[in-house]
KEKE-3310 file (N, C-alpha, C; in steps of 0.2 Angstrom, whole numbers, plus 5000, padded with zeros to 4 digits):
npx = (4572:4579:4581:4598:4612:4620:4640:4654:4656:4664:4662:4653:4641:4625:4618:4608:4593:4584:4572:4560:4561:4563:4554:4559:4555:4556:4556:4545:4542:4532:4526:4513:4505:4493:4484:4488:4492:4489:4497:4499:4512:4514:4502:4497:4506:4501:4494:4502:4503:4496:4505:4510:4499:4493:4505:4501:4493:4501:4504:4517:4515:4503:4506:4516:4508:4501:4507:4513:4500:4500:4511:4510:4502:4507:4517:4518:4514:4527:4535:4541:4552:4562:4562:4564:4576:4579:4573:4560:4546:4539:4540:4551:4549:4536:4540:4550:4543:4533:4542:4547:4536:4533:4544:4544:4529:4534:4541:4534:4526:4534:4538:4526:4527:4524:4519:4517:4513:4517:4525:4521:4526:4527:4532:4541:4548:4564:4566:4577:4590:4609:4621:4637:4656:4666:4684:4699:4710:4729:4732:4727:4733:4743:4750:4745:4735:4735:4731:4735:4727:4717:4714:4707:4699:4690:4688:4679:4668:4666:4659:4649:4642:4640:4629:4619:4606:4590:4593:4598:4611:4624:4638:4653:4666:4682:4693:4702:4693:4679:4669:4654:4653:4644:4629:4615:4608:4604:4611:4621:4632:4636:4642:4650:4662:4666:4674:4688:4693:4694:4707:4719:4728:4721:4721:4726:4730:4735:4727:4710:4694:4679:4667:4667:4661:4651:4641:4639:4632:4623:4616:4612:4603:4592:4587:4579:4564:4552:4549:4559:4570:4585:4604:4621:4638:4651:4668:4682:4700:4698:4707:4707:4707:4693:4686:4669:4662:4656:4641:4639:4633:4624:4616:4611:4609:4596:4587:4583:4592:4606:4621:4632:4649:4666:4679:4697:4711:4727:4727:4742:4746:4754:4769:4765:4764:4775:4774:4769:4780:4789:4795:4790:4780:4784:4788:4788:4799:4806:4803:4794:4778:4764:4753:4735:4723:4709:4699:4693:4686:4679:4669:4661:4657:4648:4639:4632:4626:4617:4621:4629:4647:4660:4675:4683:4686:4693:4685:4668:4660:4657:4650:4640:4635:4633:4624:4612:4610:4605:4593:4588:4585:4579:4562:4556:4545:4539:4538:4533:4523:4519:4514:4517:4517:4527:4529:4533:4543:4543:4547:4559:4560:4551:4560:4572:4565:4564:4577:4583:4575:4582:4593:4597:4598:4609:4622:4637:4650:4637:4636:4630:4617:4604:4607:4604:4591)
npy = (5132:5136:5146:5153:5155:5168:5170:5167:5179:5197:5206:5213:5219:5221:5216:5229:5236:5250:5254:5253:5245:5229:5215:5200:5182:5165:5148:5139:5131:5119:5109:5098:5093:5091:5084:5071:5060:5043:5033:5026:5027:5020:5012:5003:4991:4982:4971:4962:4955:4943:4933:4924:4916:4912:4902:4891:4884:4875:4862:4854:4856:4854:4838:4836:4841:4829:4817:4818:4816:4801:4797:4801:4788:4781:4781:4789:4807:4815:4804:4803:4815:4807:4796:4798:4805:4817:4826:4835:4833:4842:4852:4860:4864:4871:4879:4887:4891:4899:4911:4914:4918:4930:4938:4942:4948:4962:4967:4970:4979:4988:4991:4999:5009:5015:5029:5040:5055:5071:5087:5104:5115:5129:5140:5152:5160:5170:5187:5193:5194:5191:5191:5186:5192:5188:5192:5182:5184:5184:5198:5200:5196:5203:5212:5226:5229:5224:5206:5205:5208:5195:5189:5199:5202:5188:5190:5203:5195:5187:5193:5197:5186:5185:5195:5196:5193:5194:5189:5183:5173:5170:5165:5168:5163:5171:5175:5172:5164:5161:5154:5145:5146:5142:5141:5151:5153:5153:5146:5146:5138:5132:5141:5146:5136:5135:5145:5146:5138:5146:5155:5163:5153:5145:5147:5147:5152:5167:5185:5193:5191:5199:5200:5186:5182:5191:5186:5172:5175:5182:5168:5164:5170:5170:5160:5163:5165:5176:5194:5194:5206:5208:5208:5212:5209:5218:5211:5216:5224:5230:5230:5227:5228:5228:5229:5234:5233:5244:5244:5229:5230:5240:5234:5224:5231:5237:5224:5223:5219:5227:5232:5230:5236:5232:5240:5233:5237:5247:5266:5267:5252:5237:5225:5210:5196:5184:5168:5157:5153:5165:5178:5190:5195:5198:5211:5212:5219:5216:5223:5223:5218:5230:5232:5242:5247:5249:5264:5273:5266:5256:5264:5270:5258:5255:5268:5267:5255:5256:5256:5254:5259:5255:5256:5243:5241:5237:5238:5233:5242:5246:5233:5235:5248:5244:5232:5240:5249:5238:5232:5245:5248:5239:5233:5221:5210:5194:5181:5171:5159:5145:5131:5117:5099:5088:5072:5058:5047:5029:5020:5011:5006:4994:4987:4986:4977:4966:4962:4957:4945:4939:4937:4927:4915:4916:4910:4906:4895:4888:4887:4891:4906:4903:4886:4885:4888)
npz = (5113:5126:5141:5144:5155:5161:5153:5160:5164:5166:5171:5187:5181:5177:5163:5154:5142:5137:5146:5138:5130:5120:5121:5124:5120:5124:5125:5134:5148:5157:5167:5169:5186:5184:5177:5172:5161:5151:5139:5120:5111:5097:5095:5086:5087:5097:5092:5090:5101:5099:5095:5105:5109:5100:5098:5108:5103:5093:5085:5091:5102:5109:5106:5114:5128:5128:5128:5139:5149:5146:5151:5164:5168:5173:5182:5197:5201:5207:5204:5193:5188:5192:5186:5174:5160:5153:5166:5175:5171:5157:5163:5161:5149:5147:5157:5148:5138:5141:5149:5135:5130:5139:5137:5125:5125:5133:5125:5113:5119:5123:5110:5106:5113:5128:5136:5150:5159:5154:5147:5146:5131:5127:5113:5103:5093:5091:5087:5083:5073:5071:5062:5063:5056:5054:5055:5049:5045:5041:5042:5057:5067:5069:5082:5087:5095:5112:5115:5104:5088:5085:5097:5104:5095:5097:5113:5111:5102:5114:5124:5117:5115:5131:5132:5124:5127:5120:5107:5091:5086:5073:5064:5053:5048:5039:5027:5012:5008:5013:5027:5036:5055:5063:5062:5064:5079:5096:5105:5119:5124:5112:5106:5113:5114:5100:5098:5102:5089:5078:5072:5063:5060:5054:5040:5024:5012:5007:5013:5010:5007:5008:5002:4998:5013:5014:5004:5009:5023:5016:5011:5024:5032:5024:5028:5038:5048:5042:5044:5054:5062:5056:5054:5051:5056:5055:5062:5061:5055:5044:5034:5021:5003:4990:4978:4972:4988:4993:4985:4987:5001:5002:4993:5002:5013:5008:5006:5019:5027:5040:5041:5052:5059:5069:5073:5074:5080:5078:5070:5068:5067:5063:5059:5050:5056:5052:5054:5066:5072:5071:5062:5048:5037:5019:5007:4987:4987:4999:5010:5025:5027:5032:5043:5044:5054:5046:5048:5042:5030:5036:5041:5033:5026:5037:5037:5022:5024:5037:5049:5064:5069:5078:5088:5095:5110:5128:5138:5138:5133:5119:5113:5120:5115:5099:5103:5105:5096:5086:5093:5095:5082:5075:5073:5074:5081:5092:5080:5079:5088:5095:5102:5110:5115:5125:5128:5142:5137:5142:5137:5142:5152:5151:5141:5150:5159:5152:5149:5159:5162:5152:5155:5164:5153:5146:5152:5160:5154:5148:5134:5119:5120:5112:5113:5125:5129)
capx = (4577:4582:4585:4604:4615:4628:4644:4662:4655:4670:4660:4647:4637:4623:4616:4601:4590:4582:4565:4555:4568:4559:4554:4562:4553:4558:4553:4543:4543:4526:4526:4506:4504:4486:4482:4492:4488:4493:4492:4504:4512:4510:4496:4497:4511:4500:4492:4508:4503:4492:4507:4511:4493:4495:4509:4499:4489:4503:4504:4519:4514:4499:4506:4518:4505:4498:4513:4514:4497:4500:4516:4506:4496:4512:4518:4518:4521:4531:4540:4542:4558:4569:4563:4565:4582:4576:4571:4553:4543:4533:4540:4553:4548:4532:4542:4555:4537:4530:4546:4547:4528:4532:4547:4538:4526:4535:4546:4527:4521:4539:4539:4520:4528:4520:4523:4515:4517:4520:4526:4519:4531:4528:4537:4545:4556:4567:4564:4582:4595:4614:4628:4646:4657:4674:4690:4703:4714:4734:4733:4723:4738:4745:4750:4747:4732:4735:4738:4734:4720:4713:4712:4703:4693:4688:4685:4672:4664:4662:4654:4644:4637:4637:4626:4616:4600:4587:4597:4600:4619:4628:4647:4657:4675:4683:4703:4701:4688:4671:4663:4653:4658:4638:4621:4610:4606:4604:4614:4626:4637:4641:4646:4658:4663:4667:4677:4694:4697:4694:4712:4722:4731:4717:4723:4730:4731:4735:4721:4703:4688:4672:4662:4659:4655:4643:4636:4636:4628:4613:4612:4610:4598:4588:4582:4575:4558:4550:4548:4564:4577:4592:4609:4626:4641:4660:4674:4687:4705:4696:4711:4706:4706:4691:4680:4662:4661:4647:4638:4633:4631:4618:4608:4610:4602:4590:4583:4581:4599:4610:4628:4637:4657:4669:4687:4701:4718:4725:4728:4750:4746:4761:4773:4761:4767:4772:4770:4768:4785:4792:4794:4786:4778:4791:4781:4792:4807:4808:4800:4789:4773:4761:4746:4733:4716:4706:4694:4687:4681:4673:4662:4659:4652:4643:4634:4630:4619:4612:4621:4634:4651:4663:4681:4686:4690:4694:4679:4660:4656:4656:4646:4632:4632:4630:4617:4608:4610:4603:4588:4582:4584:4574:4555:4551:4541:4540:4535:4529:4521:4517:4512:4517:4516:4532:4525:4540:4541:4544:4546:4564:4557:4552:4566:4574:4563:4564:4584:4583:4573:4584:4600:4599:4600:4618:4625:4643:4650:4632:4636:4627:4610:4601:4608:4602:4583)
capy = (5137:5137:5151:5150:5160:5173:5165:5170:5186:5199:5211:5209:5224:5215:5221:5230:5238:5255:5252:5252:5239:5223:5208:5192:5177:5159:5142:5142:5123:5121:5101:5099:5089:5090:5081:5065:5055:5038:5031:5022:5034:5017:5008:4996:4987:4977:4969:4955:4953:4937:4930:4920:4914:4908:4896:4888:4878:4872:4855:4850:4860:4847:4834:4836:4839:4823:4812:4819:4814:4797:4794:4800:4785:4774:4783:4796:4813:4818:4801:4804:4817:4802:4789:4804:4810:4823:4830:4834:4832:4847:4859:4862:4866:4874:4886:4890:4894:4906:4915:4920:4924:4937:4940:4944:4953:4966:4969:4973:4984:4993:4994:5003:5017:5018:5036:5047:5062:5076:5095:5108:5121:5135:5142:5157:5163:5177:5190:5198:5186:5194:5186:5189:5191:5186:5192:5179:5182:5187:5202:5199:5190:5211:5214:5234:5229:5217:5203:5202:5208:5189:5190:5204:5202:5182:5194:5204:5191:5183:5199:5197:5182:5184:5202:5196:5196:5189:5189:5172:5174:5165:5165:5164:5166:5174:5176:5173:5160:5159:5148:5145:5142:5141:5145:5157:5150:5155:5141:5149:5134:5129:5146:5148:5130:5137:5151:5144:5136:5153:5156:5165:5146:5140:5148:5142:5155:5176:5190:5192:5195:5201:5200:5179:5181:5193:5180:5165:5178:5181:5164:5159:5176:5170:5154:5164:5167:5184:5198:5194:5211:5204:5212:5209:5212:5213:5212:5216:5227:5235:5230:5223:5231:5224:5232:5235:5232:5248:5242:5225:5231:5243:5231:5220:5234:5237:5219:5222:5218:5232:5230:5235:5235:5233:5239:5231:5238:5257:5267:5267:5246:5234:5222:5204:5190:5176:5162:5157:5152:5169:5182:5196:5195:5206:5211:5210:5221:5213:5226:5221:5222:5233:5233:5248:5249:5256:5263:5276:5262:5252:5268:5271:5252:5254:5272:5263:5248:5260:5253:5257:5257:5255:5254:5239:5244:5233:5234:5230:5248:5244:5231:5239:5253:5240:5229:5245:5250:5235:5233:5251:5250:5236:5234:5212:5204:5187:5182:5165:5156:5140:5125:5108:5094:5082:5068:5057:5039:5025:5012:5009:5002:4986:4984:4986:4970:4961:4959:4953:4939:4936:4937:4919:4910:4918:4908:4906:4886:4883:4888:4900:4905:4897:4881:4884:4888)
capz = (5115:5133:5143:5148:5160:5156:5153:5159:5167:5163:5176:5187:5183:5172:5155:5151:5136:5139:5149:5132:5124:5116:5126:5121:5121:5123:5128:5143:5151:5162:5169:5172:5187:5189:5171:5169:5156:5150:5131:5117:5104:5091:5098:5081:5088:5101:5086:5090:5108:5100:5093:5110:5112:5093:5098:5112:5099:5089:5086:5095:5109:5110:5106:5122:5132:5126:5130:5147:5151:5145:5155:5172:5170:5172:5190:5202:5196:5210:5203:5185:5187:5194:5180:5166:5159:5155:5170:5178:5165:5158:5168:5159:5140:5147:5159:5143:5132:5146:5147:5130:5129:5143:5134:5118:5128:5134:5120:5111:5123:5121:5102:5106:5115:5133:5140:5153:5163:5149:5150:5138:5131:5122:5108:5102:5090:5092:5080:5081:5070:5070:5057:5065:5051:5059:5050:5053:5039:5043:5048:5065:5070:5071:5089:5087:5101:5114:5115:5097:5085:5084:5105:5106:5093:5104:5117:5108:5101:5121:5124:5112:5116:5136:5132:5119:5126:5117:5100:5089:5085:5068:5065:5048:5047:5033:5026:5007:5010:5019:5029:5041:5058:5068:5060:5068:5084:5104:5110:5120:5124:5105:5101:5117:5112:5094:5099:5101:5084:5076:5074:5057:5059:5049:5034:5021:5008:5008:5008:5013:5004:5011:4997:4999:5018:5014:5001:5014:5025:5013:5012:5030:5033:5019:5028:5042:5048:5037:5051:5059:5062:5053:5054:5050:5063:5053:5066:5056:5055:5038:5029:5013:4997:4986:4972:4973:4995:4995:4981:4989:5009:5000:4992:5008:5015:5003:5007:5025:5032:5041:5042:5057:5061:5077:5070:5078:5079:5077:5065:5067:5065:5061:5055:5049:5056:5046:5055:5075:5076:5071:5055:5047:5029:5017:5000:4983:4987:5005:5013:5031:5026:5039:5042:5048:5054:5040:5050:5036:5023:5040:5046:5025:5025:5040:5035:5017:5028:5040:5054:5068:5068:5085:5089:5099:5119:5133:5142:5134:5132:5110:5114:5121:5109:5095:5104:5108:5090:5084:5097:5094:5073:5074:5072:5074:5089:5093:5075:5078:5093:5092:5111:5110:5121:5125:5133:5145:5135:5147:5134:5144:5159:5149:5139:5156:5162:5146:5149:5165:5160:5145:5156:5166:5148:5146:5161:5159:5152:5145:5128:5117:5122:5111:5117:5132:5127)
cpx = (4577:4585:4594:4605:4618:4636:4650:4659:4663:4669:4654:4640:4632:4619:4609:4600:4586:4574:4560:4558:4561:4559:4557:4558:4553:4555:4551:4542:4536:4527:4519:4505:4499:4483:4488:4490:4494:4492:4500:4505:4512:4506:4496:4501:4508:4497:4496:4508:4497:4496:4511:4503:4493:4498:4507:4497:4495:4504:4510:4519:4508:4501:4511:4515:4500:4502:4513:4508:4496:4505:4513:4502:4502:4516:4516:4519:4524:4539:4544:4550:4564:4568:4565:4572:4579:4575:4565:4550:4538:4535:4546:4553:4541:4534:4547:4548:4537:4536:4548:4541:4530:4538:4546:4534:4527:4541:4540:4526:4528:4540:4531:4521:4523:4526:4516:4518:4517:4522:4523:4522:4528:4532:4538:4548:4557:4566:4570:4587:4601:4618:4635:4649:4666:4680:4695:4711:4722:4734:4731:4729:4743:4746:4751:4741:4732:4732:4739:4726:4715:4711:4707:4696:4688:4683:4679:4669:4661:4658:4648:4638:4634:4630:4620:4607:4595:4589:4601:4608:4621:4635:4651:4664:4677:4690:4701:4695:4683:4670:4660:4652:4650:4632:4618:4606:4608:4608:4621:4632:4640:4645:4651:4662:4671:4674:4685:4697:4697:4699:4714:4727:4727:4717:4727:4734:4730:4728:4713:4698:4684:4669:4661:4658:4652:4639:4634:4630:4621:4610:4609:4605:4592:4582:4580:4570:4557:4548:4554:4567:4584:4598:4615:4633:4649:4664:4679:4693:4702:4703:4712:4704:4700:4684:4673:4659:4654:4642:4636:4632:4625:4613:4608:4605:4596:4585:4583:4586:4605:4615:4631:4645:4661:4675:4691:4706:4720:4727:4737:4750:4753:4764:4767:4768:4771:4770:4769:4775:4791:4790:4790:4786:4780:4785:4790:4798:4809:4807:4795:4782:4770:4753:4739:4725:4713:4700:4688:4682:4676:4667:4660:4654:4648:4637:4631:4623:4618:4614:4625:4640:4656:4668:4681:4690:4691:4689:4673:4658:4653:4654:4640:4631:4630:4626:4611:4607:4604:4596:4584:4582:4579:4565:4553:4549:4543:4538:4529:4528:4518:4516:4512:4518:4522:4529:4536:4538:4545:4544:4556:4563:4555:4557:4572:4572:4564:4574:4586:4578:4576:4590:4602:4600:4606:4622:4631:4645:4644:4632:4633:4619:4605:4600:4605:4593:4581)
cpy = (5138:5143:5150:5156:5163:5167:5171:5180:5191:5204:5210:5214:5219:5221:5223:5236:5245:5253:5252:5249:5233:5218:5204:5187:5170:5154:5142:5135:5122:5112:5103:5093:5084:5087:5077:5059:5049:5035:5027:5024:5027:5010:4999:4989:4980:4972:4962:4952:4946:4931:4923:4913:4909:4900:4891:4881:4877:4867:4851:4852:4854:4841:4831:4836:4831:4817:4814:4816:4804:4792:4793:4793:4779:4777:4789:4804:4815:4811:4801:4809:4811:4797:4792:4804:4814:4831:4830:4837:4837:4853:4863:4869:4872:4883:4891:4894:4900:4910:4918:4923:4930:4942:4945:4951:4961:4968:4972:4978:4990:4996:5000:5009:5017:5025:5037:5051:5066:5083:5096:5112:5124:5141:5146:5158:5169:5181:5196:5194:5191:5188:5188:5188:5192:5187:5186:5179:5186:5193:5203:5198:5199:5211:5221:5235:5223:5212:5201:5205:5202:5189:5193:5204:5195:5187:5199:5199:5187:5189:5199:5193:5182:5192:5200:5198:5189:5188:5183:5176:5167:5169:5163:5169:5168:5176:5176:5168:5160:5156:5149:5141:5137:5145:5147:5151:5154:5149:5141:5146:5133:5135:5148:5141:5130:5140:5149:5143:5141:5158:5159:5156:5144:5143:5148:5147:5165:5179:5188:5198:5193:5198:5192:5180:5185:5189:5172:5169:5179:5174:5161:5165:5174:5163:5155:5166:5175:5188:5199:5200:5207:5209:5207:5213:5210:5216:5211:5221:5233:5232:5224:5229:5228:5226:5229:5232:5237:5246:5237:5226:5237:5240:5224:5224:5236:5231:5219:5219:5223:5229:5236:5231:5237:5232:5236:5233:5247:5257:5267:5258:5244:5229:5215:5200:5186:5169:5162:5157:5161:5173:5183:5195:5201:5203:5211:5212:5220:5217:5222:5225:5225:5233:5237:5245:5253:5259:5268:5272:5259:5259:5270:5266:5254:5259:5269:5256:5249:5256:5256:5256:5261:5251:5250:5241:5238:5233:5235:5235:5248:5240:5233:5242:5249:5236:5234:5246:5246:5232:5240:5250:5246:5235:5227:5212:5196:5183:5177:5162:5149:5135:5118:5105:5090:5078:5063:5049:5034:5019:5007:5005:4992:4980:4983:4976:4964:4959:4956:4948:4935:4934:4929:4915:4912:4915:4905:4897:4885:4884:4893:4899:4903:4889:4880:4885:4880)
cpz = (5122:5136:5146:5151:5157:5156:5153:5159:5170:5171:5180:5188:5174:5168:5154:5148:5142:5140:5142:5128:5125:5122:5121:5125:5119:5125:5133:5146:5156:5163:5171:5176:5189:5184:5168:5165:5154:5141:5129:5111:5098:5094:5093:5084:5092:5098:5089:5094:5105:5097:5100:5112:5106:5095:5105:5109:5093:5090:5090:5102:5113:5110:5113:5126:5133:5131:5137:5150:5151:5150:5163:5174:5172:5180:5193:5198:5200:5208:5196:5186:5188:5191:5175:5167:5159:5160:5172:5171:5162:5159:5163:5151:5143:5152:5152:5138:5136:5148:5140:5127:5133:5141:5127:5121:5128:5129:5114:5115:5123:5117:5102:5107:5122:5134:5144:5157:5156:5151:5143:5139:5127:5119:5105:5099:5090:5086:5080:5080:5066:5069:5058:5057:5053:5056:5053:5049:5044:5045:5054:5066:5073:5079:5090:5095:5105:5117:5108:5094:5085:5092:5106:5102:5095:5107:5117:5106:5111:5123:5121:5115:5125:5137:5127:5120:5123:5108:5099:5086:5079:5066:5057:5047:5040:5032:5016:5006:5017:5022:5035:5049:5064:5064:5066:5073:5093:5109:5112:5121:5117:5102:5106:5113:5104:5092:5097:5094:5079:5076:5063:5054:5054:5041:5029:5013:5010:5009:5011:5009:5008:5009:4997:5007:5017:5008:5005:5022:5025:5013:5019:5031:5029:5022:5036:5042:5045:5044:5054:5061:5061:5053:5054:5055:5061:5060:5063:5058:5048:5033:5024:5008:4992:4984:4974:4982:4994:4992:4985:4997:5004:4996:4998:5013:5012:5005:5012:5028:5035:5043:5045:5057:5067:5072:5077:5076:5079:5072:5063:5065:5066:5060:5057:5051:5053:5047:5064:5078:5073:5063:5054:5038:5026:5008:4995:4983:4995:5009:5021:5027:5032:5038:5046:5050:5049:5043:5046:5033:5029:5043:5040:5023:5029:5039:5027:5019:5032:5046:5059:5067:5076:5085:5095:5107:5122:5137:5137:5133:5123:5111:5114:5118:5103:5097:5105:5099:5087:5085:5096:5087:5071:5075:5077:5083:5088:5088:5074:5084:5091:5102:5107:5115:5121:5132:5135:5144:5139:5146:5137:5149:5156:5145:5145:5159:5158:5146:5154:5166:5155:5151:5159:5157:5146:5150:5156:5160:5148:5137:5126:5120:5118:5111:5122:5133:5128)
residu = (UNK:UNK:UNK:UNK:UNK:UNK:UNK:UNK:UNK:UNK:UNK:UNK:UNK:UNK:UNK:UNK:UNK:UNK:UNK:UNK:UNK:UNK:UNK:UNK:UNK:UNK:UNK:UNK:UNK:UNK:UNK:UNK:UNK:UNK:UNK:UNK:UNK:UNK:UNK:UNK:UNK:UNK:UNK:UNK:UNK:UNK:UNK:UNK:UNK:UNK:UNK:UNK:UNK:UNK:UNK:UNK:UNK:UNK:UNK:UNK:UNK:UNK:UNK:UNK:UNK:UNK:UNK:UNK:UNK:UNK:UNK:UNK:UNK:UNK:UNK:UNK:UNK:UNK:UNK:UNK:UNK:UNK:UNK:UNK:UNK:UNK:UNK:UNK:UNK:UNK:UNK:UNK:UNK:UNK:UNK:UNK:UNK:UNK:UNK:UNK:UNK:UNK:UNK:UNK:UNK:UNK:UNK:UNK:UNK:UNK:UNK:UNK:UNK:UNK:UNK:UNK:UNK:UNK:UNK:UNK:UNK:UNK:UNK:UNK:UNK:UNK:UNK:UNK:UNK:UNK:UNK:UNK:UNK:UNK:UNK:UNK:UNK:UNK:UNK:UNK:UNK:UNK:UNK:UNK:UNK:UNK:UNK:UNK:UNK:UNK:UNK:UNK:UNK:UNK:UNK:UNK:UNK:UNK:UNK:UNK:UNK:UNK:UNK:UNK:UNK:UNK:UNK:UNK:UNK:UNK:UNK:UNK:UNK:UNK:UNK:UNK:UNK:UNK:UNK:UNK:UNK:UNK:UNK:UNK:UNK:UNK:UNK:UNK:UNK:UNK:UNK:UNK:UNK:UNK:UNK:UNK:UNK:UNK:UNK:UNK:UNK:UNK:UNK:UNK:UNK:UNK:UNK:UNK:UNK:UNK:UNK:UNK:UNK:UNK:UNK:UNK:UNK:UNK:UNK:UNK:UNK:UNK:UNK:UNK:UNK:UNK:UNK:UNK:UNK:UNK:UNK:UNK:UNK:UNK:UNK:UNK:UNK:UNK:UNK:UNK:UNK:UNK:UNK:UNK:UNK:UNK:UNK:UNK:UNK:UNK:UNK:UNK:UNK:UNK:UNK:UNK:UNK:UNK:UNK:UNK:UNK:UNK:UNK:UNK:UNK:UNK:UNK:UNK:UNK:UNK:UNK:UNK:UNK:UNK:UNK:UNK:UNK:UNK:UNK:UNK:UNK:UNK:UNK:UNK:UNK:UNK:UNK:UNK:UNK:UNK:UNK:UNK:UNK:UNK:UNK:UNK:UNK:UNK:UNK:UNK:UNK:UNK:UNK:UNK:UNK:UNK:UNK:UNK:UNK:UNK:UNK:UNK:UNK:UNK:UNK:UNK:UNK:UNK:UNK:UNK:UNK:UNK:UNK:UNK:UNK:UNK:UNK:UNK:UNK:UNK:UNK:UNK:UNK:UNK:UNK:UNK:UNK:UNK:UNK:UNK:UNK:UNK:UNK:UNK:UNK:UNK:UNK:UNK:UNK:UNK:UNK:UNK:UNK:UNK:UNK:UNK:UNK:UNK:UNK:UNK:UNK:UNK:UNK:UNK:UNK:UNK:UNK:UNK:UNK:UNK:UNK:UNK:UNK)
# end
């Protein structure tokens, strides 16, 4: 995991933890230039390297150099090319052998693996792992905050991740269906990458339940290292109605997950879209539906999962309060360290040479290349 930069810096006042906030620790890259070593990550391969040596002594190898010695005794050898069809006798077949021994060769010493030079890294995991839980269902689409609830709520998420810190970041979108959109990871590029298609477009049917993203949630928490600080992060309008919501954010906390909320929208709300190209969704007597902030039920959930709860602004101040939240609630260190060596394999260098030996038998008119062997 690579340190990266901020991204799409909104302000250029930069982020930080209260002097006794947690260290975060990531990959450290060290190039050693004063112990360079040479070796061949499969050594067995050169085993083949006697498979040229082999074909010296086969019989019609001798029997040509046979014939050749027989013909010398009948003129010159500088005269033998101009009696021969052929051509100069010897030189041919034996420069075509020694080119595909050295051919061979180095396509053995390839398959081996030479490398040297290495760097040693050492290894790190983060031990504070947040699950965005992304509303994207029809109501976002509400322009009570602008330029739209799904914008702003974008918007936060970029905050999110250029503030983040040393915090792994996972993403599952959510309307009546779950899924997820980025497992838990610190890789700042794929989650800006992400962002854009994280639209209410992708929605195919009414309504938004919670209750499966907090089940694909536990799933992705579940297959991270023990010790971590785990939390959950809904960005949502609140406005879902759906039995038993405290019940499982309290045995999410109960197993060591806090669930925090960023509302989005006001409490006056308003008329749901219906589509991009126009119109407002009308309920059974052709009413406009509306749609509010609920922000009671979201600061309800989040004191049931011991976590924070923060209304959506226009600059990063909800931000900070919830990573500050998050980093003080938590306990973990670095959980796990671990050094390993990547060594810099340089088995391209001979397949490199090995093509440029193969490439005169390609010559253009001579047919195919084994014609021309």
């Amino acid at each position: 995991m690579w340190v990266r930069g901020a991204w799409r810096v909104r302000n250029a006042e930069a982020f930080s933890i209260e002097a006794s906030a947690h260290h975060y620790i990531t990959e450290i890259a060290r190039p050693m230039p004063s112990d360079i070593g040479f070796q061949f990550a499969e050594p067995f391969w050169l085993i083949l390297l006697i498979v040229p040596l082999l074909l010296r002594f086969l019989p019609t190898a001798r029997h040509r150099l046979r014939d050749e010695d027989r013909l010398r005794n009948y003129a010159d050898p500088h005269l033998l090319p101009h009696l021969l069809v052929q051509g100069t006798l010897g030189k041919r077949p034996l420069t075509r052998l020694s080119r595909w021994q050295l051919v061979w060769g180095l396509g053995v010493l390839a398959l081996a693996g030479p490398r040297w030079d290495y760097t040693d890294i050492d290894i790190f995991q983060p031990g504070y792992d947040l699950v965005v839980l992304l509303d994207i269902s029809r109501s976002m689409k509400v322009t009570d905050v602008k330029p739209s609830r799904i914008a702003r709520a974008h918007q936060e998420l970029e905050d999110l991740i250029r503030l983040k810190g040393g915090l792994r970041i996972g993403v599952i979108g959510f309307a009546s269906v779950a899924h997820i959109v980025a497992p838990i990871t610190d890789d700042v590029q794929t989650l800006h990458n992400l962002l854009p298609a994280l639209s209410p477009e992708l929605v195919r049917f009414p309504g938004s339940r919670l209750s499966a993203a907090l089940d694909q949630a536990r799933r992705l928490m579940s297959s991270q290292p023990p010790g971590s600080s785990r939390h959950l992060l809904l960005i949502s309008d609140g406005d879902f109605d759906e039995p038993g919501l405290p019940e499982r954010v309290r045995q999410l906390y109960e197993s060591g997950i806090r669930f925090h909320a960023l509302g989005v929208g006001t409490e006056q709300g308003g008329e749901v879209p219906y589509s991009p190209q126009g119109g407002t969704l009308r309920d059974a007597n052709d009413n406009p539906i509306l749609s509010h902030l609920d922000e009671a039920q979201l600061k309800d959930l989040t004191h049931i999962g011991g976590g924070e709860y923060q209304r959506a602004v226009f600059q990063d101040d909800d931000t900070r309060a919830l990573l500050q939240a998050i980093y003080n609630g938590g306990t973990a260190k670095a959980v796990e360290s671990g050094h390993q060596r990547v060594w810099h394999e340089r088995f391209s260098l001979l397949v490199a040479l090995a093509m440029l030996l193969v490439l005169p038998w390609f010559r253009r008119g001579s047919g195919s290349a084994l014609q021309s062997l």
